[in-house]
C-alpha positions in Angstrom: -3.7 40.7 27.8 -2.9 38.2 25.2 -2.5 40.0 21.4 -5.6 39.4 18.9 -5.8 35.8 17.2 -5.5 37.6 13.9 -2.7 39.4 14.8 0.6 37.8 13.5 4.3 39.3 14.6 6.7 38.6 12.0 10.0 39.7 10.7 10.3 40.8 7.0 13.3 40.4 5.1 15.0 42.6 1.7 18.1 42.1 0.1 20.5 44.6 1.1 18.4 46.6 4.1 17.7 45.5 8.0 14.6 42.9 8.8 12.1 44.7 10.1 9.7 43.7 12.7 5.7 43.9 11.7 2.6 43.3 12.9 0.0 42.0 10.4 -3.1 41.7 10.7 -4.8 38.7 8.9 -8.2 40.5 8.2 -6.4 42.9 5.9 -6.2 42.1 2.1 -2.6 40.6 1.2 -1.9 43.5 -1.0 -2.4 46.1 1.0 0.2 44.5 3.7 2.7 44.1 0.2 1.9 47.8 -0.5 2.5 48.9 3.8 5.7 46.6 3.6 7.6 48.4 -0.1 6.4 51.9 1.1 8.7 50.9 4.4 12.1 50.7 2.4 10.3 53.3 -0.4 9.5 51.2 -3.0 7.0 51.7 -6.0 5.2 49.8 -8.0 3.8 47.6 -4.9 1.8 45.2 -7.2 5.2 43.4 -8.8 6.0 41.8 -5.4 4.9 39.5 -2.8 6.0 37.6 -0.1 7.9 34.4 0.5 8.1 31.9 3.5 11.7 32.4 4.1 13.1 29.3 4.3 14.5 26.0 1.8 10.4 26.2 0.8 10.5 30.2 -0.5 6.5 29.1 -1.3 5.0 32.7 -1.9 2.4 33.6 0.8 -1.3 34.7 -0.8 -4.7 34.6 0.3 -5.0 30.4 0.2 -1.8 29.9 2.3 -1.5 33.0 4.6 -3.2 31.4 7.2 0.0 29.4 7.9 2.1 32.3 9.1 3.1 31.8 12.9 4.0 34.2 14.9 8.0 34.4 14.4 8.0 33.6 11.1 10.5 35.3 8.8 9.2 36.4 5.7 10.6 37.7 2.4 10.0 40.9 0.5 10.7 39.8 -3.4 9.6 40.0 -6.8 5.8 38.6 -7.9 4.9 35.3 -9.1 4.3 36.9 -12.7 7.3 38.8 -12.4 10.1 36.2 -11.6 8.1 33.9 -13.9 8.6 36.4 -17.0 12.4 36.6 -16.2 13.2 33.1 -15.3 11.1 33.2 -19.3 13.3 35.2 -20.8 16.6 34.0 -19.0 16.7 30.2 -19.9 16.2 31.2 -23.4 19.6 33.5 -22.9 22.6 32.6 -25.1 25.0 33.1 -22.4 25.4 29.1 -21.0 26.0 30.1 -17.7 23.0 32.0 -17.6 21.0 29.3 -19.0 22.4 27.3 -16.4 21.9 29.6 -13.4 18.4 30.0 -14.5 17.2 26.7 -15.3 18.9 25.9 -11.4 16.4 28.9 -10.4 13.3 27.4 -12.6 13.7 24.0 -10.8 13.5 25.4 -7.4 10.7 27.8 -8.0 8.5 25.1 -9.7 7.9 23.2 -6.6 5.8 26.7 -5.7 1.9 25.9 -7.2 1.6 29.8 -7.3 4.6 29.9 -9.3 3.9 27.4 -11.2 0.6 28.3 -12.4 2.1 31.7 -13.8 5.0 30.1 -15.9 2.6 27.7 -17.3 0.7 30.4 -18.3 3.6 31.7 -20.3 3.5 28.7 -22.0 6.6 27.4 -20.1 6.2 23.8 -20.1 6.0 24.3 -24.4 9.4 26.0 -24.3 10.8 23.3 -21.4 10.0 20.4 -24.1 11.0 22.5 -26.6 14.3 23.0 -25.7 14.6 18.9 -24.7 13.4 18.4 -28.5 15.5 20.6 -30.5 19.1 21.1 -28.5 21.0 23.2 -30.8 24.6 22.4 -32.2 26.0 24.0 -29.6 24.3 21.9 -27.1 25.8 18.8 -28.6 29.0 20.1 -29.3 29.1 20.9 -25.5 27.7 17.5 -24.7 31.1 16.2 -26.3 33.6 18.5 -24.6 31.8 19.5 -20.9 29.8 16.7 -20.0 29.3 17.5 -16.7 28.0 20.9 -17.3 25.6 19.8 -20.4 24.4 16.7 -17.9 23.6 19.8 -15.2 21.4 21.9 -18.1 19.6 19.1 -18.9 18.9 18.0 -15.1 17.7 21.3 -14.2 15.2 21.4 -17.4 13.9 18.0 -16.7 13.6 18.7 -13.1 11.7 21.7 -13.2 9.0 19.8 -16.0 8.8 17.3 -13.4 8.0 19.6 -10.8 5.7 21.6 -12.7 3.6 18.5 -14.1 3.6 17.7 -10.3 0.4 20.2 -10.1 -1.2 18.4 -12.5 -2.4 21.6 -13.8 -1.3 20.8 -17.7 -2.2 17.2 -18.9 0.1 14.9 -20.2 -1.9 13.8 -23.3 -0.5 17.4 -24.7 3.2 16.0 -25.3 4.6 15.2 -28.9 6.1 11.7 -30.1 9.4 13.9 -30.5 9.8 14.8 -26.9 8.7 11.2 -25.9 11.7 9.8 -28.1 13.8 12.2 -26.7 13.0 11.4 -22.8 13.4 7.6 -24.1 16.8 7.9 -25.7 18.3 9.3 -22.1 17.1 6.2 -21.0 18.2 3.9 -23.5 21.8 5.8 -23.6 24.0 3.5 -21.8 26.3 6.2 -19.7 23.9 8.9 -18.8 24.0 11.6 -16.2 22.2 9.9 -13.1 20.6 13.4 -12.6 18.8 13.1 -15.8 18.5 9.5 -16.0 16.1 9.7 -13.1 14.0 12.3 -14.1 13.8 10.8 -17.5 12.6 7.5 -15.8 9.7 9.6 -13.0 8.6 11.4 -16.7 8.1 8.8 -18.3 6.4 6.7 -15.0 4.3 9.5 -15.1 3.0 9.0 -18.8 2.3 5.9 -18.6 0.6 6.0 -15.8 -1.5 9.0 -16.7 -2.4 8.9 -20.0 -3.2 5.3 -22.5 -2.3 6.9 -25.4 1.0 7.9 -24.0 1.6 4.2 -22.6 1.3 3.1 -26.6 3.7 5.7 -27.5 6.2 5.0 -24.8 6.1 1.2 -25.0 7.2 1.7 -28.6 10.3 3.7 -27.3 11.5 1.6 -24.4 12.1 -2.4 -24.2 12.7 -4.3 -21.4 16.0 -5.0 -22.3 17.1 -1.2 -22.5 15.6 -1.0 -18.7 17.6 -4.0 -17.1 21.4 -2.6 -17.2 19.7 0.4 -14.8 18.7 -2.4 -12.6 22.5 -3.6 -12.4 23.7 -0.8 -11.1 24.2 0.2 -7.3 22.0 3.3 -7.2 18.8 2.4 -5.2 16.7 5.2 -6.7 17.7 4.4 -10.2 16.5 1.1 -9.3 13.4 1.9 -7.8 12.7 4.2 -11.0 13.1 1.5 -13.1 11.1 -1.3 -11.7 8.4 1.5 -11.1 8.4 2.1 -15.0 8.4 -1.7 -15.8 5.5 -1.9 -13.1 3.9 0.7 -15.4 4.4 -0.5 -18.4 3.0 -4.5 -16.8 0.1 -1.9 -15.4 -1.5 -0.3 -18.4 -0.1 -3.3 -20.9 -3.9 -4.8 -22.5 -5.0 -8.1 -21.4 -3.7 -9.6 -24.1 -0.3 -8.1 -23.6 0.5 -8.7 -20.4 1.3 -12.6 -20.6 3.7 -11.9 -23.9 5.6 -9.3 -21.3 5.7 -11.3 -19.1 7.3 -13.5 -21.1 9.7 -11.5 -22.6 10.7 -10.1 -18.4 11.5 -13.9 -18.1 13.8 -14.2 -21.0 15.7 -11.1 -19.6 15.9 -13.0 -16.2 14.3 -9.9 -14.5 14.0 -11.9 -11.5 16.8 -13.1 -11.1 18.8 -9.8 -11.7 16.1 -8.2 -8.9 17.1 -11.2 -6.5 20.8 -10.8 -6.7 21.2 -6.6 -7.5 18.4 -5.4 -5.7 17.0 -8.2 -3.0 20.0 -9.3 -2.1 22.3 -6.3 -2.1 24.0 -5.0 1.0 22.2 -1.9 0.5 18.8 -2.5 2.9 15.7 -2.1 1.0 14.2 1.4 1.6 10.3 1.9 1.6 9.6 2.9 -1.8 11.8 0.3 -3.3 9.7 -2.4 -1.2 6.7 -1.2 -2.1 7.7 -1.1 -6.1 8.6 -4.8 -5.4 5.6 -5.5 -3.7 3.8 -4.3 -6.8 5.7 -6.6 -9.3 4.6 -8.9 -7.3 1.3 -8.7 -7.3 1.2 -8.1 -10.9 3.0 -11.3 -11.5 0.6 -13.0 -10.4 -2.7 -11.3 -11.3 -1.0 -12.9 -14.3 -2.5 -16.4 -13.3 -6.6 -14.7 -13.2 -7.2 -15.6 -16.3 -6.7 -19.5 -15.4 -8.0 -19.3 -12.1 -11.3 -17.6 -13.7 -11.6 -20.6 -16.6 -13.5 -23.0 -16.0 -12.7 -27.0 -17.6 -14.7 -27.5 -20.8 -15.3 -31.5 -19.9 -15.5 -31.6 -23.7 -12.0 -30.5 -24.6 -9.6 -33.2 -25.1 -6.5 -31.5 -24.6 -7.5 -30.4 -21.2 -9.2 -34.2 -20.6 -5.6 -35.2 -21.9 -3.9 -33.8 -18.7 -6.1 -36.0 -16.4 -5.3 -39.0 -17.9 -1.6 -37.6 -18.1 -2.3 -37.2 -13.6 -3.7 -41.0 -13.6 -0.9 -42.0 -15.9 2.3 -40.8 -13.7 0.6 -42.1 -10.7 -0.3 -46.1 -11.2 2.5 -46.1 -13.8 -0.2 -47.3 -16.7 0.2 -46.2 -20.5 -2.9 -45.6 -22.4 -4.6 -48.8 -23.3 -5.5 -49.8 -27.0 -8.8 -49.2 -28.0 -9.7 -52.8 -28.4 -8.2 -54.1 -25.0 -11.0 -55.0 -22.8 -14.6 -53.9 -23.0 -15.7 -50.1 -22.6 -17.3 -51.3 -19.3 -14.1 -52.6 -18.2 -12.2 -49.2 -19.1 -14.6 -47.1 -17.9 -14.4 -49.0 -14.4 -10.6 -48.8 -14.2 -10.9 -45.5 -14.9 -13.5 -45.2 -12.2 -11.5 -46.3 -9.1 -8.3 -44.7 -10.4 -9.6 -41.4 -10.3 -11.4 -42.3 -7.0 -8.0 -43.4 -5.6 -6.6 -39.6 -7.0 -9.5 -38.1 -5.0 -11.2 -36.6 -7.0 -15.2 -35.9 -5.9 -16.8 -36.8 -9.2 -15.3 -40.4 -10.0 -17.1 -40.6 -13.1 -15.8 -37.4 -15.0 -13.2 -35.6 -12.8 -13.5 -32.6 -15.1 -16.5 -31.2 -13.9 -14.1 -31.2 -10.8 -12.4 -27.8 -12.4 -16.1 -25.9 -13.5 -16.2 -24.3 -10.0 -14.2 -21.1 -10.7 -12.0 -19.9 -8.8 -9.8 -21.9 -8.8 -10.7 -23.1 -12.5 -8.2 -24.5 -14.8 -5.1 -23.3 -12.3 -5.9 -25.9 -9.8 -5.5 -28.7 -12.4 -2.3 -26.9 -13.9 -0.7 -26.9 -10.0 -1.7 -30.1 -10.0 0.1 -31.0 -13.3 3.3 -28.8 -12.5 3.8 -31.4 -8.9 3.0 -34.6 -10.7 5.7 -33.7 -13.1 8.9 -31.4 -11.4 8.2 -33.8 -7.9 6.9 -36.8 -9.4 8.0 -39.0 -6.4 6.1 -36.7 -3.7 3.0 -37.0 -6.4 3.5 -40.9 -6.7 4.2 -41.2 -2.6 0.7 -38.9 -1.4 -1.3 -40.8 -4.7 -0.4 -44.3 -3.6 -0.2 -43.5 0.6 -3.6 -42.1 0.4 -5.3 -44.8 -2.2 -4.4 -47.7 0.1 -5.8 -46.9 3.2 -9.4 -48.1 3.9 -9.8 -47.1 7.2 -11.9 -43.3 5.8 -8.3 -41.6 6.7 -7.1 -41.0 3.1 -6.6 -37.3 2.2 -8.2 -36.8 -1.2 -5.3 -35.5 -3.5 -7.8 -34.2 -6.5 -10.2 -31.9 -4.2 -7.8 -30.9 -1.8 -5.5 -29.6 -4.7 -8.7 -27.6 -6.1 -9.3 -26.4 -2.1 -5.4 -25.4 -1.4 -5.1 -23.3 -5.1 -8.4 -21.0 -4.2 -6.8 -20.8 -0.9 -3.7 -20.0 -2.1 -4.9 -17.3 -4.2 -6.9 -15.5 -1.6 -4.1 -15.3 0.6 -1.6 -13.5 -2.2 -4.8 -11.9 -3.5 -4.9 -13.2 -7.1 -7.1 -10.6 -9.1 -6.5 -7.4 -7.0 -5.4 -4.2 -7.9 -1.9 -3.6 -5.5 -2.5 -1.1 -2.7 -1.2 2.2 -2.9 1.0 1.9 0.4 1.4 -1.2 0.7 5.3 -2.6 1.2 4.7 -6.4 1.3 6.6 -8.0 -1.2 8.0 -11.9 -0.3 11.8 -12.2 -1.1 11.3 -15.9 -1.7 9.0 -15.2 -4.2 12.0 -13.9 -6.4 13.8 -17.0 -6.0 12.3 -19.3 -8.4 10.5 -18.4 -11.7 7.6 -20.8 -10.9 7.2 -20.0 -7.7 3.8 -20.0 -7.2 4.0 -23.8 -8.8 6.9 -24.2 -6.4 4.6 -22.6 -3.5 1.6 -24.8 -3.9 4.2 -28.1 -3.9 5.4 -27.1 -0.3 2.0 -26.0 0.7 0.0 -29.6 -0.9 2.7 -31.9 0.8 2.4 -29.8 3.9 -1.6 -30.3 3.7 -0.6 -34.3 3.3 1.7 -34.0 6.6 -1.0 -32.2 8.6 -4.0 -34.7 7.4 -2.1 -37.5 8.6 -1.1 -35.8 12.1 -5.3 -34.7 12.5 -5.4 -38.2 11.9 -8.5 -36.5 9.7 -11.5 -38.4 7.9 -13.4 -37.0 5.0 -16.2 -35.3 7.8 -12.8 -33.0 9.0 -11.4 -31.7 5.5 -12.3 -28.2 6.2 -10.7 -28.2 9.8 -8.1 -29.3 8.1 -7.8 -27.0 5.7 -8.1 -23.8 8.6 -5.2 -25.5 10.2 -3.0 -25.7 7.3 -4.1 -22.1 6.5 -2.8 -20.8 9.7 0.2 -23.0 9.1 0.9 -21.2 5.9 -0.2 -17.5 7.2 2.1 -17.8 10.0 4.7 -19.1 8.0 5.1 -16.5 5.6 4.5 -13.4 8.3 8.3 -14.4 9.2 9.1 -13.1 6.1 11.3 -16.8 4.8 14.3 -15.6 2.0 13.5 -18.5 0.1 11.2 -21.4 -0.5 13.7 -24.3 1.1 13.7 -21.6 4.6 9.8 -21.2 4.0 9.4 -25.5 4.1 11.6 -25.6 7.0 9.1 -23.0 9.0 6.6 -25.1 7.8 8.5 -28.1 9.3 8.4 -26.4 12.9 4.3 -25.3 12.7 3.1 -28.7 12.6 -0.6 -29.7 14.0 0.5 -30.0 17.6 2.6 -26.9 17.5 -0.1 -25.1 16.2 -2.2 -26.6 19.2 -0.3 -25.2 21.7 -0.4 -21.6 20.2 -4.2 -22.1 19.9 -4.3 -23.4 23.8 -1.7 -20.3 25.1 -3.8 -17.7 22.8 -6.8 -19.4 24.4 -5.7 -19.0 27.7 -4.3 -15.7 27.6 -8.4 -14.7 26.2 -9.8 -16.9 28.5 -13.6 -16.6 28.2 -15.7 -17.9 31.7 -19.5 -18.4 31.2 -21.0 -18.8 34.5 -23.7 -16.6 35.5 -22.0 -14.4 38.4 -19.0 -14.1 36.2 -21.0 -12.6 33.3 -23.0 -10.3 35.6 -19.3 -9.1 37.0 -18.1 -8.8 32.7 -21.3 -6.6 32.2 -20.6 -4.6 35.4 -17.2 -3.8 34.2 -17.5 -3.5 30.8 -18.9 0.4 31.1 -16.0 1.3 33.1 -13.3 -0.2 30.2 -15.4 1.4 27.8 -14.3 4.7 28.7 -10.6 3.8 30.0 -10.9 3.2 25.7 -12.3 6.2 24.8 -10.2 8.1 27.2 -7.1 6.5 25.1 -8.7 7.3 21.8 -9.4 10.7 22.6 -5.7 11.2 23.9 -4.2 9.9 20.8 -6.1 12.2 19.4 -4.7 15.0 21.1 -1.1 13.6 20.4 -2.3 13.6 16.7 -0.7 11.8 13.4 0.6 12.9 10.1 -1.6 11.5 7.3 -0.3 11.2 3.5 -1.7 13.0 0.6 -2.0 11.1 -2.3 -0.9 11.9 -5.3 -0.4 10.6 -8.5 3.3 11.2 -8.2 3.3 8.6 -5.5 7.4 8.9 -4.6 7.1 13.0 -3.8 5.1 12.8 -0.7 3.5 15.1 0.8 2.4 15.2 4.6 -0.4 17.0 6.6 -0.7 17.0 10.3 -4.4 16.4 12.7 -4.7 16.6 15.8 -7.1 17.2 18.7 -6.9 20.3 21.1 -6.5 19.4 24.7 -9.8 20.5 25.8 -11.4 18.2 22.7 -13.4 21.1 21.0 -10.8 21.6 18.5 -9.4 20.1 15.8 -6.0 21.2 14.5 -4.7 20.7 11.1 -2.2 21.8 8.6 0.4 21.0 5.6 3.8 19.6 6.4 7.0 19.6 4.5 8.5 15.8 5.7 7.1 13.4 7.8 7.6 14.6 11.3 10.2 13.2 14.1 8.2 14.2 17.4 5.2 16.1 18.5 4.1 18.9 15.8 2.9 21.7 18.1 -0.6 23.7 18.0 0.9 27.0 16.9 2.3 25.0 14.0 -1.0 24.0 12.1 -2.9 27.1 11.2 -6.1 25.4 10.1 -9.3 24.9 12.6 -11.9 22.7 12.7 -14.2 23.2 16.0 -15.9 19.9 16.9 -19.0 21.6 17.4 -19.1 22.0 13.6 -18.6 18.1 12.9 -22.2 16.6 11.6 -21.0 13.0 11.1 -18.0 10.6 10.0 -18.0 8.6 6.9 -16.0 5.6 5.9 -14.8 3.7 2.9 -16.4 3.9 -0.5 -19.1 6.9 0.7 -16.0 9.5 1.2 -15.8 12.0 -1.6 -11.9 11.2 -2.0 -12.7 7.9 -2.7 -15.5 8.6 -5.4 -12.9 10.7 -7.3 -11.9 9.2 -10.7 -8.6 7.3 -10.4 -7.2 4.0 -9.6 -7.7 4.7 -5.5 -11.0 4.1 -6.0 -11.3 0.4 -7.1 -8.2 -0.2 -4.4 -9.8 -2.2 -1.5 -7.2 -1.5 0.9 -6.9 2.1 0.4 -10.8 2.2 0.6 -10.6 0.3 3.9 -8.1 3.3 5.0 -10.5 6.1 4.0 -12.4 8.4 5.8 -14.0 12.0 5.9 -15.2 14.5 8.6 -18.7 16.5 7.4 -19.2 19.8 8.4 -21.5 22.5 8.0 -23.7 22.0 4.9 -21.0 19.6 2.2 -17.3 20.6 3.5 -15.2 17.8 4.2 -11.9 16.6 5.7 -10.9 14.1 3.7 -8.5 11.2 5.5 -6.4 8.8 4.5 -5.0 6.8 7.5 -1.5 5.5 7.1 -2.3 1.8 8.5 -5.5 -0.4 10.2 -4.5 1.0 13.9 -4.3 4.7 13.0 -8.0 4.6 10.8 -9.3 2.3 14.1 -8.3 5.5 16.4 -9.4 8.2 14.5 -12.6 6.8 13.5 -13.2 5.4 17.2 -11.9 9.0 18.4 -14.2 10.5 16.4 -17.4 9.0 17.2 -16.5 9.1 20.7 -16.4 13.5 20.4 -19.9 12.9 18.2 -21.5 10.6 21.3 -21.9 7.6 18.9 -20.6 4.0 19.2 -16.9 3.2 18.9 -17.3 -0.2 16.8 -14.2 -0.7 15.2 -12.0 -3.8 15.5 -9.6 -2.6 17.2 -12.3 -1.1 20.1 -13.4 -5.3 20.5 -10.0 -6.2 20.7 -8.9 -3.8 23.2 -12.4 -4.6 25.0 -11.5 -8.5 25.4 -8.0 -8.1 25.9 -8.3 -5.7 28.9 -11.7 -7.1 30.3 -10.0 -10.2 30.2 -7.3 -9.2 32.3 -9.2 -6.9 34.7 -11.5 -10.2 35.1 -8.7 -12.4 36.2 -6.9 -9.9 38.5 -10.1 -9.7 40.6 -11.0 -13.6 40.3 -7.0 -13.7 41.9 -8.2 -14.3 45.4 -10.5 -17.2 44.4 -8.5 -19.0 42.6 -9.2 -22.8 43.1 -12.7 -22.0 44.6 -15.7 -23.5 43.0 -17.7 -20.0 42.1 -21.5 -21.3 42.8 -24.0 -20.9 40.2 -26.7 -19.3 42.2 -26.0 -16.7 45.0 -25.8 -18.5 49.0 -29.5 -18.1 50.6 -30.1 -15.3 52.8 -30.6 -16.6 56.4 -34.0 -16.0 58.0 -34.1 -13.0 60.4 -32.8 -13.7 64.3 -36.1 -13.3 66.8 -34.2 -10.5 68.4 -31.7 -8.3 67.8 -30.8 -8.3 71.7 -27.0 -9.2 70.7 -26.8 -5.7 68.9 -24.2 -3.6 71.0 -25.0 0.0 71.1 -22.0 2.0 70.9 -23.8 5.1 71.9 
């Protein structure tokens, strides 16, 4: 007979006596197993200790956690949270330095503990931490002269267990003075620094920045750019990624009206250039976090161009008329005529069929042209940007195009405006960057106009791809959809710089991109006749479930899902998955992301299907209506689900990609009896019914499938040609 669920064999540890072997039952209070456990070895005072996980962990177990005991565990008899808190209190402040040091190594490790945590806080623990990073006696500096390595190890293990005990974000940052702001700053600003304490002094002040305005003024007044830029010539990848990650900060919280004077100043320093040749071109490979902290520079530097794309021409404004007739100047090769050289009539007509031959759509005043926002004012500065840095392409497409009368010219003006708003959707121009998200573009670092540089290659490529359409007016947005894909499919190969992005674009011209269309097309092949769709709808039941079937088995296989924080580089994992028989859900925390299958026995928490009322998405989950950046982050939001059950409990989801959210949520709604409608269900559908199609259309290959079914042939007189077998 198999022992009681709540009935947990483990084996107890205490320093200096045997392990014993207990049974504990999980319906008793915590304390009175704590009190069963010290009368065993004859110990008083039961209430000063508890019980640890014994392992690199040592979290304490109490009445939250205790659930995840396993059978076989090994636990540890030792002192109580309070307990060690008040003496790891009073030891750092000993005057013995190896003490200090021994203690502060303890502090660091015991911090990562929430229980713990929340008692040495309430000590006032993190006032003393900052206190002792604010102060440092004589003593300290006098030993920061003569033992370096020892003073560089006291100050790592303060700063270290801060971090960690910030990590709970049970005290808020907004509590810190201007003194220990200074003195995180000047660890950072100190050219030869413990690399220990130069990284936590970068993650603390990441994490005040990012968590508090009023700390992001404070801090900015501390640190320059220039100060941060030696870390970033370095070889220590995680000193690196620190670094950009407080720059991205900094470029994050920075006001409007900020943001383009810092940007200014990160081009003076030659950030990207020192990112391109220490970082992006390093022989150390680029490591997730580090991608994604590039990813986010990237997107920042070019949300930097919203505020033209979003500003619409003021056909009033000379200066910006002035760059038109600058566009019409460089292109026929005319200088501004005198005001008394021909009549206005006469101007106003030359002016008329140049900007018609520049293709613009109002020939009249091509700056109502820019009023449709996006792309705004950003389309005419591309356009300004090629006319000037590749004047003879500019001259070449103005002059190819304006001579042809046959309706085959490729409007320069509008398809500039077209390819910009394009341009923008596809690197997102305007959106927030997505919280685990590792895209970044190495060619993107290679030029400091390169989204100037981008649209030059993309506009000549349109002009190239027009001409191969051999297009007319009536085809401009086919056009544009090819050259889109061209572009798309281009930069999924990941190109190292702009001159190896042109060359892909060389190799996806129009007719290439035909015969990808035709094999894609053939391999989704789509037949309409009437018995062939009467055979898809026959069919399509029975793939139905071969797809739920696979949902629900991933499912049981299950998936580790991140948790969030705001300390995005210390993550955490949890584990789901699906019982075999599919009336159970099983779930639990993880230390690291796992290698292989997480077995049952390992994740404590239950959720019985039976209990699940309904699954929402997106924006409706309570973890996305939390306040926070997460919630105004589209592709996290597209990511997000939750599980209801009972009256308002939730399991709140994040999925770690598109394919995971499409199986869980399809999964899901399979156990609930609803509709699995995501898009990865209609792709899976089409893909497979395509393929079950053709293998039983095999035999009939070549044969002419009639429309309507044969006749059925009258009825014989008699059936006297019938042989009876009996």
């Amino acid at each position: 007979m198999p022992p009681p669920a709540d009935i947990v064999k483990v084996a107890i540890e205490w320093p200096g006596a045997f392990p014993k072997l207990m049974e504990i039952d999980q319906k008793k209070p915590l304390s009175a197993i704590i009190k069963e456990v010290c009368e065993g070895w004859s110990l008083g005072n039961h209430e000063n200790f508890a019980l640890q996980i014994a392992d690199a962990t040592n979290f304490y177990i109490t009445e939250k956690n205790r659930n995840d005991i396993k059978n076989g565990s090994i636990l540890r008899l030792t002192t109580s949270p309070y307990q060690t808190a008040v003496q790891l209190h009073e030891r750092i402040q000993s005057s013995s330095m190896d003490a200090k040091l021994e203690s502060l190594k303890d502090l660091a490790n015991a911090s990562r503990d929430i229980t713990f945590a929340q008692e040495f806080i309430n000590l006032d623990g993190i006032s003393l931490l900052t206190q002792m990073v604010e102060s440092g006696t004589e003593r300290y500096q006098k030993l920061q002269k003569i033992m370096k390595p020892c003073f560089g190890d006291l100050l790592s293990f303060t700063l270290t267990a801060f971090v960690e005990l910030m990590d709970h974000g049970i005290v808020s940052w907004d509590t810190f003075s201007v003194a220990f702001i200074k003195k995180i700053a000047s660890y950072v600003n100190k050219s030869a620094m413990d690399t220990a304490v130069l990284q936590r002094s970068l993650a603390i002040l990441e994490s005040m920045v990012l968590n508090s305005q009023d700390l992001y003024h404070k801090v900015a007044q501390e640190i320059t750019i220039g100060q941060l830029i030696p870390h970033l010539q370095g070889t220590d990848q995680d000193i690196q990624t620190y670094t950009i990650a407080v720059i991205n900060a900094l470029f994050l919280k920075a006001p409007e009206e900020k943001r383009q004077e810092m940007a200014h100043i990160l081009a003076q320093k030659q950030l990207r250039s020192i990112i391109l040749s220490n970082v992006i071109r390093s022989p150390t490979p680029i490591n997730d976090e580090m991608a994604h902290q590039l990813y986010v520079l990237q997107v920042l530097t070019f949300n930097l161009l919203e505020d033209r794309m979003m500003t619409k021409m003021d056909p009033q404004d000379q200066a910006q008329r002035d760059i038109i007739f600058e566009l019409r100047r460089i292109a026929f090769d005319v200088e501004c005529e005198p005001n008394n050289s021909g009549s206005i009539e006469k101007r106003k007509s030359m002016y008329t069929r140049d900007y018609k031959k520049l293709g613009f759509i109002n020939h009249v005043n091509p700056a109502v042209d820019f009023t449709q926002i996006p792309p705004g004012m950003l389309a005419l500065d591309n356009m300004l940007y090629f006319a000037r840095h590749h004047q003879d392409a500019y001259i070449r497409i103005v002059l190819e195009n304006s001579s042809r009368e046959d309706k085959h010219e490729c409007p320069f003006g509008r398809s500039s405006i077209e390819l910009t708003k394009m341009l923008c959707e596809i690197l997102k121009v305007g959106e927030l960057p997505s919280e685990n998200c590792h895209d970044f573009h190495p060619m993107f670092f290679t030029h400091d106009r390169s989204f100037e540089e981008f649209f030059c290659i993309c506009i000549q490529l349109l002009n190239k791809t027009w001409k191969e359409m051999r297009a007319t007016s009536e085809d401009f947005n086919k056009v544009m959809q090819v050259v889109r894909e061209q572009i798309m499919r281009a930069l999924t190969l990941k190109p190292n710089s702009l001159d190896q992005f042109k060359s892909r674009l060389q190799n996806l011209s129009y007719t290439e991109i035909l015969k990808i269309r035709q094999s894609e097309r053939m391999n989704q092949e789509d037949f309409q006749s009437r018995p062939i769709l009467e055979l898809r709808e026959k069919i399509q039941p029975e793939i139905m479930e071969l797809i739920k079937q696979q949902r629900l088995n991933r499912l049981c296989e299950g998936t580790c899902f991140r948790k969030i924080s705001s300390r995005r580089r210390q993550d955490k994992f949890w584990y789901c998955r699906l019982s075999p028989n599919h009336k159970v859900l099983h779930y639990g925390d993880l230390e690291e992301s796992p290698q292989g299958e997480v077995p049952h026995d390992s994740l404590q928490d239950k959720l019985p299907v039976a209990d699940i009322k309904a699954v929402i998405t997106g924006k409706d989950c309570p973890h996305m209506k939390e306040k926070g950046a997460l919630k105004q982050n589209k592709e996290v939001l597209e990511l997000a689900f939750s599980v209801l059950y009972e009256s308002d409990e939730y399991l709140n989801f994040i999925a770690p990609d598109k394919h995971e959210y499409c199986v869980w949520t399809d999964g899901l709604n399979a156990l609930l009896g609803k509709e699995m409608t995501s898009d990865y269900t209609k792709s899976d559908m089409d893909t497979l019914l395509s393929m079950e199609m053709k293998l039983r259309l095999l035999d009939l290959e070549n044969i002419q499938i009639p429309e309507a079914p044969p006749p059925i042939p009258k009825e014989p007189s008699n059936y006297d040609f019938v042989y009876d077998c009996n």
